[in-house]
C-alpha positions in Angstrom: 0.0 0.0 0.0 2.9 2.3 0.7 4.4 1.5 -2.6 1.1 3.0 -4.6 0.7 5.7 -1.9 4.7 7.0 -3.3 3.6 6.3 -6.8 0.9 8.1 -7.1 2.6 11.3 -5.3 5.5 10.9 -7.7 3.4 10.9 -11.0 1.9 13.9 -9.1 5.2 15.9 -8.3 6.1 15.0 -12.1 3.3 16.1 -13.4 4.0 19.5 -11.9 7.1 19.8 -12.5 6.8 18.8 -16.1 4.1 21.4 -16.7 5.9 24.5 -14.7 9.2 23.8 -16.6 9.9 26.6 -19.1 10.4 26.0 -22.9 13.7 27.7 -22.3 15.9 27.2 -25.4 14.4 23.9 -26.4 17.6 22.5 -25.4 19.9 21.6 -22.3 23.0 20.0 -21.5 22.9 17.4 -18.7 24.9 20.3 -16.7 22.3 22.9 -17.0 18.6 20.5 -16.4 19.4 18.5 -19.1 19.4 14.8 -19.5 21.1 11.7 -19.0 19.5 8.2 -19.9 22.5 5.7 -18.9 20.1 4.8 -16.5 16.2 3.0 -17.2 14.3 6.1 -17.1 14.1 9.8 -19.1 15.5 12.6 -17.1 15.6 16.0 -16.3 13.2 19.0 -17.7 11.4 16.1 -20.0 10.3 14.0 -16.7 11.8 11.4 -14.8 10.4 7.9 -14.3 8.1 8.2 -16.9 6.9 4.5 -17.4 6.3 3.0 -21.4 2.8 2.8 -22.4 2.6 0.7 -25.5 -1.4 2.8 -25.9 0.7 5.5 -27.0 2.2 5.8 -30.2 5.2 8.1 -32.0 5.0 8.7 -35.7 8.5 10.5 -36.4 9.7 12.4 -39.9 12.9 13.8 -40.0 14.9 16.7 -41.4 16.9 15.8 -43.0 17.2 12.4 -43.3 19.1 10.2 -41.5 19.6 12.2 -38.5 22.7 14.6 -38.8 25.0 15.5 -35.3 24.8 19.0 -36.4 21.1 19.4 -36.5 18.2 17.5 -36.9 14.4 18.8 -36.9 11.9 16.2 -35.7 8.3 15.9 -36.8 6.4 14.0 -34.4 2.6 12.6 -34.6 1.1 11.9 -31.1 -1.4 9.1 -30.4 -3.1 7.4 -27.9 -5.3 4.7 -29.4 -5.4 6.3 -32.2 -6.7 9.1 -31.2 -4.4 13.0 -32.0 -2.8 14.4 -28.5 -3.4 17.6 -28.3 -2.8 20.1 -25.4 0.2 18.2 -24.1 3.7 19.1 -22.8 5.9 16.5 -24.7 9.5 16.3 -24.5 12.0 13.9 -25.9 15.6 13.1 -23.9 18.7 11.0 -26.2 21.8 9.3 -25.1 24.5 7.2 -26.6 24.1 4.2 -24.8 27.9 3.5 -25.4 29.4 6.7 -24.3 29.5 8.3 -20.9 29.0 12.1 -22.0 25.8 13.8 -20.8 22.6 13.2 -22.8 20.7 15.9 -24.2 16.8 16.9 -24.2 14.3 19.2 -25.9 10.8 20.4 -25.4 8.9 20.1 -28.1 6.5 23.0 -29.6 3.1 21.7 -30.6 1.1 22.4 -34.2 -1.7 21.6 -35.2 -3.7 17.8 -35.4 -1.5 16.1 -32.9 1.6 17.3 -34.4 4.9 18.7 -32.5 8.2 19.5 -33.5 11.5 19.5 -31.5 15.6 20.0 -32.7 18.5 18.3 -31.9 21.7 18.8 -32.1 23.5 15.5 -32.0 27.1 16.6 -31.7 28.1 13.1 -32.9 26.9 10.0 -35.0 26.3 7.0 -34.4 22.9 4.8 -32.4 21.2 7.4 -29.8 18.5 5.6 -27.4 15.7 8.5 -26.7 12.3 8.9 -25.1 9.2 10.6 -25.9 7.8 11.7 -22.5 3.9 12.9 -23.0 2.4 14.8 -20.7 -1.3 15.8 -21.4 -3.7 17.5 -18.9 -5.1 15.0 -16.1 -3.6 12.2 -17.3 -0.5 10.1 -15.9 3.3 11.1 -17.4 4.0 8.3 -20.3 6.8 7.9 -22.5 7.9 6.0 -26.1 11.5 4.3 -26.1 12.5 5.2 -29.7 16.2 4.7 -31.4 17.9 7.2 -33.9 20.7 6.3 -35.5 21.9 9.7 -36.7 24.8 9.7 -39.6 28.6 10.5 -39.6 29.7 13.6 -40.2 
């Protein structure tokens, strides 16, 4: 009983803190807020803890294509069964698994249809794990395990 008494304060404190985090510049260091995913679990401004939830799904289209470690612009299309998410604070945190350098993160600014869009800036290439952490109003913090693997320079 204790157990779900912490969870559900945690997934609480999260949710606040997700929502009162500032867009900022889109984009942290692990120094400055950032993230770091060398552990199970999303980090930082973007959430921590966030658990999977395969009722949610990530459409991603991106610019250019593959990935590039000087900048990449990603298009991403929300769903939870099936339906567009709208109104929600969505982030999405990347590591290299391999490496030991900080990972990075970036809130993402929302269109139109379920539709949000967040940059990158890789600094190298190679496989990066990230997660797509989705807030929306009233409604537990989930996120989407994707993999990128962004070219060589």
């Amino acid at each position: 009983m204790l157990i779900v008494a912490a969870t559900v304060v945690t997934v609480f404190i999260l949710s606040v803190v997700i929502y009162s985090v500032g867009d900022g510049d889109g984009q942290n260091s692990a120094g400055g807020g950032g993230a770091n995913l060398a552990g199970s679990s999303p980090t930082g401004a973007c959430g921590q803890g966030a658990p999977a939830d395969p009722t949610y799904t990530v459409d991603v289209v991106s610019n250019p294509q593959p990935p590039r470690p000087e900048g990449t612009t990603f298009q991403l299309t929300l769903r939870h069964e099936g339906r567009p998410i709208t109104g929600a604070k969505v982030c999405l945190t990347a590591d290299m698994p391999d490496m030991q350098h900080p990972g990075i993160s970036a809130v993402a600014t929302e269109g139109s249809g379920g539709r949000y869009e967040a940059r990158f800036q890789f600094g190298m290439g190679g496989t990066w794990r990230t997660a797509v952490t989705i807030a929306e109003p009233d409604k537990p913090v989930v996120s989407v395990p994707l993999t990128f693997q962004v070219a060589e320079s």
